[in-house]
N, C-alpha and C positions, 0 to 999 in steps of 0.2 A: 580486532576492534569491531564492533556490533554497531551498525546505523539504521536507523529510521529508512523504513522505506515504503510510500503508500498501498497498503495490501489491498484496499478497493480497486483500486487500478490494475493492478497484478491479477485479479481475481475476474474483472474486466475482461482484460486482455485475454487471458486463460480461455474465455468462454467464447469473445469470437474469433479465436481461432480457432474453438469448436474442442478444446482436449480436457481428456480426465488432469486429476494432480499428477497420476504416475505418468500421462505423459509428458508434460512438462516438466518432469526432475527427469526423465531419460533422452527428453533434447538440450536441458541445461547441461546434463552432468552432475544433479544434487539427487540428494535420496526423497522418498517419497515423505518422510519426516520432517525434512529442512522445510518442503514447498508447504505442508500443512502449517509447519512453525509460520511461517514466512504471510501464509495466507490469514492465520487467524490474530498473530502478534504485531504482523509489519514490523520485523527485528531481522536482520540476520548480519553476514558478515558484510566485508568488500568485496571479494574473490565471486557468493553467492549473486550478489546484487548485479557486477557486471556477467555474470553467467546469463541471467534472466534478461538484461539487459540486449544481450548481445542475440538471443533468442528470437526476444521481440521485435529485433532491429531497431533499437533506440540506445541513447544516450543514457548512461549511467543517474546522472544529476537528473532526468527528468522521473525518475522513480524515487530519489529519496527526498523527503519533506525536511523542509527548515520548520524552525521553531514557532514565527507566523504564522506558517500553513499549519503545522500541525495542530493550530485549537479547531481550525477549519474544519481539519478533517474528521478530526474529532465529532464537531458537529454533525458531518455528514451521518459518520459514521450511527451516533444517539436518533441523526432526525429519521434514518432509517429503520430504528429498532419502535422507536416512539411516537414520529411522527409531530404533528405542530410541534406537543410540548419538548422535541427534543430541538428540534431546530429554533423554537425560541430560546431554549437554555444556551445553545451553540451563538446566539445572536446577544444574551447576555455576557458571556464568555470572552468574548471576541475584542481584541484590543481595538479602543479608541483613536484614530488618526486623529492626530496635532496638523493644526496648519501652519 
């Protein structure tokens, strides 16, 4: 079964701990395909997720996005490529809290 997992964060993490992709699929245990999948889709398995997981020394859940966060991240993700216009799209997007 394949889950959401934030790849900004993974891609984050990656970088201050200062390593290429191959090094991080050879202190996971994943091939240097999964981590590219992983980094550009934020898709992978369960097995994958606690590997990387267990790398970073964190908790499984704090890598994968529930369905709130993910318009989030979405946005993050657009207001990075885009900039204002993408972060107001992400801010149109974004569900309205009921009180």
């Amino acid at each position: 079964m394949d889950i959401m997992i934030e790849s900004v964060l993974v891609k984050e993490l990656r970088r201050q701990w200062s390593w290429s992709q191959d090094q991080l699929a050879i202190a996971a245990g994943l091939s240097l395909r999964t981590v590219q999948r992983i980094e550009k889709k934020g898709i992978c398995s369960l097995e994958s997720s606690q590997a990387l997981a267990a790398v970073f020394e964190l908790k499984v859940a704090s890598l994968q996005i529930d369905k709130v966060k993910e318009l989030g991240d979405l946005g993050v993700r657009r207001g990075q490529r885009w900039g204002v216009f993408g972060k107001l799209w992400a801010f149109a997007q974004s569900p309205i809290p009921y009180s």
